[in-house]
C-alpha positions in Angstrom: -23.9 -22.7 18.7 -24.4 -21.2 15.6 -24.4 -17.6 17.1 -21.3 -18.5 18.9 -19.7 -19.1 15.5 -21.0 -15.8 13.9 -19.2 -14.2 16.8 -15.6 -14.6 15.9 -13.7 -15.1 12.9 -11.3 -17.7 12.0 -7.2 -17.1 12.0 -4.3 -19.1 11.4 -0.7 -17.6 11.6 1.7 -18.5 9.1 5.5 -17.7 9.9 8.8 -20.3 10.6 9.2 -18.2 13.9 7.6 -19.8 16.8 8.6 -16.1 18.6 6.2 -14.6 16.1 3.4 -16.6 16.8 3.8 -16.0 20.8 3.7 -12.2 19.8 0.5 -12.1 17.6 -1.5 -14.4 19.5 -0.9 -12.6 22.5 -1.8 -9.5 20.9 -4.8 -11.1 18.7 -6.2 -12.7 22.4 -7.1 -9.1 23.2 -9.2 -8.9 19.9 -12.7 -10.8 21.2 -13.5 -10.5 17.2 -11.0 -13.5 16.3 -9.6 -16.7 17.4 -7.0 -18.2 16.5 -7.2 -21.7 14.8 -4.2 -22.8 13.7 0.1 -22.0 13.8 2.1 -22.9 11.3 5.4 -22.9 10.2 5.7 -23.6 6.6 3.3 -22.8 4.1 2.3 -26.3 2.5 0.7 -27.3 6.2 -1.3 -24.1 6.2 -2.3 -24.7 2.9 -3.3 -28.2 3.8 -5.5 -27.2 6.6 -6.8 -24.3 4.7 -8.1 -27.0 2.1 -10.1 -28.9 5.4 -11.2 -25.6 7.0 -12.5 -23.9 3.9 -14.8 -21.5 7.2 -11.3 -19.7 8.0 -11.2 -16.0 7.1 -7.7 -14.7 7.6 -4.4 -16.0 7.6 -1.4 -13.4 9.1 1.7 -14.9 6.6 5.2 -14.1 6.6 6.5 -12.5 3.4 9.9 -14.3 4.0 10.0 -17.7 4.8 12.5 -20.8 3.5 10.7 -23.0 0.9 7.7 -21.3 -0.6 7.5 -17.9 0.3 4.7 -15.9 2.1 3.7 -14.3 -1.5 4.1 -17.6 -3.7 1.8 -18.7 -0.8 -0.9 -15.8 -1.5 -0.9 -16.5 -5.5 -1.4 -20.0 -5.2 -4.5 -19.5 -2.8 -5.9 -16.8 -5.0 -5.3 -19.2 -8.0 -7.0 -22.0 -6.1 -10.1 -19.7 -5.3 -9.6 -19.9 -1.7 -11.8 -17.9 -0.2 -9.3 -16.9 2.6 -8.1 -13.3 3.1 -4.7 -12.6 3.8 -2.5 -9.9 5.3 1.4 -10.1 5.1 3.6 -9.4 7.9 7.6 -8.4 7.1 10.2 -7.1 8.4 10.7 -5.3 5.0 8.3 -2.1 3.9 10.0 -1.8 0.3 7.9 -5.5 0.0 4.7 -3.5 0.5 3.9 -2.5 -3.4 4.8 -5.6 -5.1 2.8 -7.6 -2.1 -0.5 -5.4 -3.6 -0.4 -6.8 -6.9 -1.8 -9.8 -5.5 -5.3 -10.0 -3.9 -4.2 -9.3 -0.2 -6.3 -7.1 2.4 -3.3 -5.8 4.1 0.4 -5.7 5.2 1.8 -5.4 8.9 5.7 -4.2 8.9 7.3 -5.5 12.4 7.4 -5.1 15.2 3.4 -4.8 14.8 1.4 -2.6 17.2 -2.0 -3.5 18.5 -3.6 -0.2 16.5 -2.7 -1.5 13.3 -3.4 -5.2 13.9 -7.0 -4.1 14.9 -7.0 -1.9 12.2 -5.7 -5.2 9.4 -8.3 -7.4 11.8 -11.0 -4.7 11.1 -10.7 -4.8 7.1 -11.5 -8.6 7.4 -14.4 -8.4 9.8 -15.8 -5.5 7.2 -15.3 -7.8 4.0 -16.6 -10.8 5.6 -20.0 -8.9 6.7 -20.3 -8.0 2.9 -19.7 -11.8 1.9 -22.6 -12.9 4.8 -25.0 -10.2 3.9 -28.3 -11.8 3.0 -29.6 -13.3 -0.3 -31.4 -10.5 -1.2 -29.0 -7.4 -0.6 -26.8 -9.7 -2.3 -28.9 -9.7 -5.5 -29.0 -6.0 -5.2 -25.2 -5.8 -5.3 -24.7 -8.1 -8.3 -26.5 -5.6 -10.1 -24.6 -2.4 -8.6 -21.1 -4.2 -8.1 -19.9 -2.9 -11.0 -20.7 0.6 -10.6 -20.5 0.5 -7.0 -17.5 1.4 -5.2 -15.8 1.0 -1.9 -13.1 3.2 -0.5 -11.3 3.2 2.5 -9.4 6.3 3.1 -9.2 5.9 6.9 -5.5 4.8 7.5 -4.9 3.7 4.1 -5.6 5.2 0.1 -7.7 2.2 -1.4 -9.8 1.6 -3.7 -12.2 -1.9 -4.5 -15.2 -3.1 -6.0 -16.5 -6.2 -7.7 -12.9 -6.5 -10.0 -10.3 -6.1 -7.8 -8.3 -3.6 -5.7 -6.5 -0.8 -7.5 -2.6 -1.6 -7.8 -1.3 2.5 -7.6 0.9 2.8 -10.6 2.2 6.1 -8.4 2.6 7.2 -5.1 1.7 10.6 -6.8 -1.2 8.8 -8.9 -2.8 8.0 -4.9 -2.7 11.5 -4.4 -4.2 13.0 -6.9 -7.3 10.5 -6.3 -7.2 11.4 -2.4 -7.1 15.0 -3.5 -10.1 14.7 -6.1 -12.0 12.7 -3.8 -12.1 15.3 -1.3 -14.5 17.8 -3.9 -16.1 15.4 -5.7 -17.9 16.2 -9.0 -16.0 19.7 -8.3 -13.7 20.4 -10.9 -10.3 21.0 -9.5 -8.5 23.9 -11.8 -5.1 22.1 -13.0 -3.3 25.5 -12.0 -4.2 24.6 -8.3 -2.9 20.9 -8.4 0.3 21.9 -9.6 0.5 24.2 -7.1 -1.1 21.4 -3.9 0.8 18.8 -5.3 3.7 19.7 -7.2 4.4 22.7 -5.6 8.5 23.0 -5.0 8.7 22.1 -8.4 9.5 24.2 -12.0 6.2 24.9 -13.5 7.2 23.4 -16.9 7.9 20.1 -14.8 5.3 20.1 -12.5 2.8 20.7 -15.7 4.5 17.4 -16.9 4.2 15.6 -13.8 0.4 16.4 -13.8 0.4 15.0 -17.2 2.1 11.6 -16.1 0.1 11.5 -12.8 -3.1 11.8 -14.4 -2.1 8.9 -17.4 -1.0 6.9 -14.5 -4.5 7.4 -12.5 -6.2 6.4 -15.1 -3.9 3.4 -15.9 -4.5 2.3 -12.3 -8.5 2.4 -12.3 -8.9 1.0 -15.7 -8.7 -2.8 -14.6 -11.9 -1.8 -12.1 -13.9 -0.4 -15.1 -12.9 2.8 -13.7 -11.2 4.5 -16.0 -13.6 7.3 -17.2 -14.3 8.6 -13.4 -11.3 10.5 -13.8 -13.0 13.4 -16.2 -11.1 16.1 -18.1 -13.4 19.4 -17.9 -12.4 23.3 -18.6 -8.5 22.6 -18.0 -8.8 20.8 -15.0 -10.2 17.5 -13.7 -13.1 15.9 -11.9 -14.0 12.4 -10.3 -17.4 11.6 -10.5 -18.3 8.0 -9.1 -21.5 6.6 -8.6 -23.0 6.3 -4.9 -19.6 5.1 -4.2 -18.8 3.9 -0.5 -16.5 6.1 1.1 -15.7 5.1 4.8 -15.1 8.6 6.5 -18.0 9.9 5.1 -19.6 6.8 6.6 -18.0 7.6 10.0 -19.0 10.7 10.0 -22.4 10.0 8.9 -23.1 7.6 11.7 -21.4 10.0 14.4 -23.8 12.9 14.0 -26.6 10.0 13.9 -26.1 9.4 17.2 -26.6 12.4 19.0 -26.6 10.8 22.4 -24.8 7.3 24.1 -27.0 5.4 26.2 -27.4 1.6 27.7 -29.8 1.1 24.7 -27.5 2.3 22.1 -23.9 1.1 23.8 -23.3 -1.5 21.2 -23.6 0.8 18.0 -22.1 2.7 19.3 -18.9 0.5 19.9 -18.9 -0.2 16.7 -18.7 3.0 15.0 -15.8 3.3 16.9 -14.5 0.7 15.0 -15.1 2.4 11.8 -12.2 4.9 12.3 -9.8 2.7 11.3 -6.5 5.1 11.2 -6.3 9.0 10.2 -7.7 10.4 7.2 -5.3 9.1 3.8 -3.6 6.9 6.8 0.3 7.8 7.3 0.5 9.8 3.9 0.9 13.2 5.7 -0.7 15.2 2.3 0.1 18.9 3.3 -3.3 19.6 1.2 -5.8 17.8 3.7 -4.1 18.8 6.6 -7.3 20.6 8.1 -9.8 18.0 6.6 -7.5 15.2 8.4 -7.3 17.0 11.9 -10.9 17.5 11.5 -11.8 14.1 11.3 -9.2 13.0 14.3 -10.9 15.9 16.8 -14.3 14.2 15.8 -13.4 10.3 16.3 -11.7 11.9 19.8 -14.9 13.5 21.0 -16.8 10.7 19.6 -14.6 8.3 22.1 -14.7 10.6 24.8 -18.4 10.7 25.5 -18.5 7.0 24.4 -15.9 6.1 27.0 -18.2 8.9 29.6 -20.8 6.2 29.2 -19.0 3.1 29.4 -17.3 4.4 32.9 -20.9 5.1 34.3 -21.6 1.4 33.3 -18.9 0.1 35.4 -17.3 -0.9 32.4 -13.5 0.5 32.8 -11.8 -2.1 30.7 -13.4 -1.1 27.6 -13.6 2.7 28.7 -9.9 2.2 29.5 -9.4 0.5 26.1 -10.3 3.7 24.4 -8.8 6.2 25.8 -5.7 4.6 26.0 -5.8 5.1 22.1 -6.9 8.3 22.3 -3.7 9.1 24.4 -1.2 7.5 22.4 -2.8 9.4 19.2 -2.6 12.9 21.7 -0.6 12.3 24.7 -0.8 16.0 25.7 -5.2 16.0 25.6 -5.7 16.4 29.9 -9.6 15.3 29.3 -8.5 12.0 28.6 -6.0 12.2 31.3 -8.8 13.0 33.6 -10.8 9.9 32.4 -7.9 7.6 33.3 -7.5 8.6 36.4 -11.0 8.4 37.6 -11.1 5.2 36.2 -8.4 3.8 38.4 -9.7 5.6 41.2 -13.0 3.4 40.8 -11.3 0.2 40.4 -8.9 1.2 43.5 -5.5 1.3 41.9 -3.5 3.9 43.1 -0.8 2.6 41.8 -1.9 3.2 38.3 -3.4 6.2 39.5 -0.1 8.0 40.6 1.8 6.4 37.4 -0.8 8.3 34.7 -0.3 11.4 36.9 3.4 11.6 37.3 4.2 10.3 33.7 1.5 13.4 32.3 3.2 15.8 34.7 6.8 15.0 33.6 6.0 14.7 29.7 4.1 18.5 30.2 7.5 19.7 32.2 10.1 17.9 29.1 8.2 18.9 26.7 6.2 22.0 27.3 8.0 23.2 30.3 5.2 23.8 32.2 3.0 22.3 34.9 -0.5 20.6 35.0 -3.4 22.9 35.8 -5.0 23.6 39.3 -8.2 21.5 38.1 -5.7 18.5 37.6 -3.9 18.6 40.5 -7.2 19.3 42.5 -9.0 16.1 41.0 -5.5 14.2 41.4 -5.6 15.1 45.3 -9.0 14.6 45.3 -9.1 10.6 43.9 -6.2 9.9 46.2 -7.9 10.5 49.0 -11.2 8.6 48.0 -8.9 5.6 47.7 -7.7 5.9 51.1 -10.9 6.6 52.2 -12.2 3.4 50.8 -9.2 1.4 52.2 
């Protein structure tokens, strides 16, 4: 029983529409990692069963709700020590920035797609492994916390250790972090930020805007202790951190690791997967890491590609079919992937779904591209079609 437990984590929804509640437990029913404990509508029942069920790790909560709202809901938990995470869900994205100056792991704007639900869901399963980890590697970090940081640039631009979260003063204040990050301990010549990041600008005002940004970088890391990382060197600017945890060098890290994807190795696998939560610097679009960002996405798709090779020779097309389904919605034009759809319905018998990834991949090449699929396509196509009938 006690493995069983270890196996999912605790959720309760918090929001005064039932419709809501319908929608994310449907779409949190598809998450094995969770299970749902608990609906409520108002937040003085959540925080009553949240008192009883101190083992819950995540509430989803409503930023707007009649009474107490979602966020006078998140500061009196984080007064009361509740160990509970939360992530806000609104229908309002301007709520975002004031909803960080509290201790929340996330916010979902509506409607909420499955991605970035697994992506909020993923944050909590991470952060809860950290609280479980064993005595002793827990000794170890009371004496690194400090100087150890984590960073999670995959799908977001944040920043945490032992203190807190950074609370961005700036948009542009993000940016210059993500930039430094990228050539750490590398001094970055101010000439060439201007130009990265101010560029479009005068030169007198971008120089003042680098001024401002960089006060306001500093501004934001100094509640973490992290003030001095941000180092002034030869007119220009460095960040040195120390062994800091960054999560696409992490990815990346364990990607090359595994060389090959096997039965014995399946599971790992899976769950480096899971480590590519979102693009690099998330939906920021920095014109500066363009090619470090496409880089990354080319490796998680090849990553998933072989993975899913291996889960379809394992008979296991629900999770193979999981995957590339993401990969296609990330690159609905990559004809691998299309390929490893439709053998997949061909081996569960489904020409149905068969013809519909076939057709809908011929028509979007002919709107948007104006041409047709290649031979090899329409040969495997013809090809699978037949093996159907043939097995009927």
């Amino acid at each position: 029983m006690a493995e069983e437990r270890r196996k999912f984590m605790k959720v309760i929804l918090v929001d005064d529409e039932r419709t809501i509640h319908l929608i994310l437990s449907k779409m949190l029913l598809k998450l094995p990692e969770v299970h749902i404990v608990g609906t409520f509508t108002d937040t003085k029942s959540a925080a009553s069963f949240l008192s009883e069920n101190p083992d819950v790790a995540l509430a989803f909560v409503d930023l707007s709700m009649p009474g107490e709202t979602g966020m006078e809901f998140a500061a009196r938990m984080e007064a009361s020590g509740s160990p509970v995470q939360i992530v806000f869900v609104t229908s309002h994205k301007e709520f975002a920035l004031e909803a960080y100056d509290l201790s929340v792991l996330d916010y979902l704007v509506k409607p909420v797609s499955q991605e970035r639900l697994q992506r909020a869901v993923n944050r909590a399963l991470d952060n809860r492994r950290v609280n479980q980890s064993s005595p002793l590697s827990a000794q170890v970090s009371v004496s690194t916390s400090l100087n150890r940081v984590a960073l999670t640039m995959l799908g977001n631009v944040a920043v945490s250790n032992e203190s807190g979260r950074v609370k961005w003063i700036s948009r542009k204040c993000a940016e210059l972090f993500a930039y430094l990050l990228l050539y750490q301990g590398k001094r970055i010549p101010r000439s060439r930020l201007v130009t990265d990041i101010f560029g479009g600008m005068h030169r007198t005002n971008a120089e003042s805007n680098l001024n401002t940004t960089v006060y306001q970088l500093r501004k934001s890391l100094e509640p973490l202790g992290l003030r001095e990382v941000v180092r002034s060197e030869n007119n220009g600017y460095a960040l040195e951190l120390k062994e800091p945890m960054i999560d696409y060098l992490a990815f990346e890290k364990q990607v090359e690791k595994l060389q090959a994807i096997d039965l014995g190795n399946i599971e790992t696998a899976l769950q480096i997967e899971r480590l590519y939560t979102g693009d690099l610097f998330g939906d920021k679009a920095y014109v500066w890491a363009i090619h470090e960002t496409e880089r990354y996405a080319k490796l998680y798709a090849s990553f998933v590609k072989r993975l899913a090779e291996v889960l379809i020779s394992m008979q296991d097309t629900a999770s193979a079919s999981r995957l590339l389904l993401k990969l296609n919605k990330r690159n609905p034009f990559e004809e691998s992937v299309i390929r490893q759809l439709m053998t997949i319905h061909e081996m569960t018998g489904d020409k149905k779904g068969l013809n519909a990834v076939y057709t809908d991949y011929v028509r979007l090449l002919s709107r948007e591209l104006g041409i047709r699929p290649s031979s090899e396509l329409i040969y495997l196509y013809d090809s699978l079609v037949r093996r159907i009938a043939e097995k009927k």
